[in-house]
Phi, psi and omega in degrees: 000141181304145173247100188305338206271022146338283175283148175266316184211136186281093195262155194250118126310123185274300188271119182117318180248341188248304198241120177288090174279352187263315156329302184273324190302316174286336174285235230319357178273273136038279172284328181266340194292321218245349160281347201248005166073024168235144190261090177252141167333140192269333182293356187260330183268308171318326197281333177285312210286349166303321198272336161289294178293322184308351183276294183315332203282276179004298184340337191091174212284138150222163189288126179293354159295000167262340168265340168293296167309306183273000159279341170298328204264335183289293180343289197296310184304297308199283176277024155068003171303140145217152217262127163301149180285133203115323181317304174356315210237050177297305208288263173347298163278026200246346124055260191294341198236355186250137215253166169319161179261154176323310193280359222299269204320304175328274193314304184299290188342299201287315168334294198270029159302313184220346180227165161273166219241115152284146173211109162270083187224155169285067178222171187275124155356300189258032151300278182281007146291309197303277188326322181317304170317324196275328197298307185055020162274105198272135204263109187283016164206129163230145179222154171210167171312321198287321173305321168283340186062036144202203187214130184320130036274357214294141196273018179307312205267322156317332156308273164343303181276000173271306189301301183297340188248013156082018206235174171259181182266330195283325186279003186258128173242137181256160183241131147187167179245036186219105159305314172286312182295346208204277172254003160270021165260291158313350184249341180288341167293325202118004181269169170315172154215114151283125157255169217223107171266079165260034155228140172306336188292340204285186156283171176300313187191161185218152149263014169268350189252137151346265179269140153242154181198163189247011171191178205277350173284312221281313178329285153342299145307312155306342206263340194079015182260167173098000000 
């Protein structure tokens, strides 16, 4: 078992974990597909775009508005669509509109109460502007792929949040809900880990994180704040 009085500070996956990216990303997906006459599934369409953009990510580091885009475009070929110009970026802008999971903004709230607050995610600076507003919590480090020139699981960017935020890895606890990308890269630096199972898709339970919980109140408790 973790010796919580450990930590100082608490770093986020953001999309997947702070914010329901699978809720907006398949409506925006969706929506464009059902302009193009095809009536697609929302577990059919996450199941491709997991498999697409992990492919695009490989590639070595681009702006994920470029990864995004040729994964819209991998979507669309795959359901036989072709796109008016702009559609591609359908995805990126649409961002900006996917809102927080019910405990997210509560939970972050209640946190930064006893700890400092991190955000370790694979996104564009001005990406994560966007979203930053809906979170409405102030983060003393946000890190992203566009700083790191790369993209989790690669510890480049866990590195990066160490540095920026001035700390060891033994003081860190990471949150997140993607096992391969978040935690089993964070816990191989030393840091605590949660994961955090807020999709169904996920497994039942693992042995790679510290903790499993199934959302950001029950952390809150474990954690004893509030």
């Amino acid at each position: 078992m973790l010796d919580f009085e450990r930590f100082t500070t608490l770093t986020f996956d953001c999309y997947g974990t702070l914010i329901d990216w699978e809720r907006g990303g398949a409506f925006a997906l969706r929506s464009l597909l059902s302009g193009h006459g095809v009536d697609a599934g929302e577990a059919e369409v996450i199941e491709l775009f997991h498999r697409l953009q992990s492919r695009e990510r490989t590639r070595g580091y681009r702006p994920y508005k470029e990864i995004l885009a040729d994964t819209v475009l991998g979507i669309a070929k795959h359901f036989g669509c072709r796109l008016d110009p702009g559609e591609m970026h359908a995805l990126s802008e649409s961002i900006g509109a996917w809102r927080p999971f019910p405990d997210t903004i509560r939970a972050l709230r209640v946190l930064k109460t006893r700890y400092r607050l991190g955000v370790i995610s694979n996104i564009d600076d001005d990406l994560f502007a966007e979203t930053a507003e809906r979170l409405q919590v102030p983060f003393d480090a946000v890190i992203t792929a566009e700083q790191a020139r790369c993209y989790k699981p690669a510890e480049g960017i866990f590195h990066l949040a160490l540095e920026r935020l001035r700390c060891s890895a033994a003081e860190v606890l990471h949150v997140g809900q993607w096992l391969e990308g978040d935690i089993i890269p964070a816990r191989g630096l030393g840091m605590g880990t949660v994961w955090v199972r807020r999709s169904e898709r996920s497994p039942q339970s693992s042995d790679e994180a510290d903790v499993q919980v199934p959302d950001l109140d029950s952390l809150v408790r474990l954690l004893g704040v509030g």
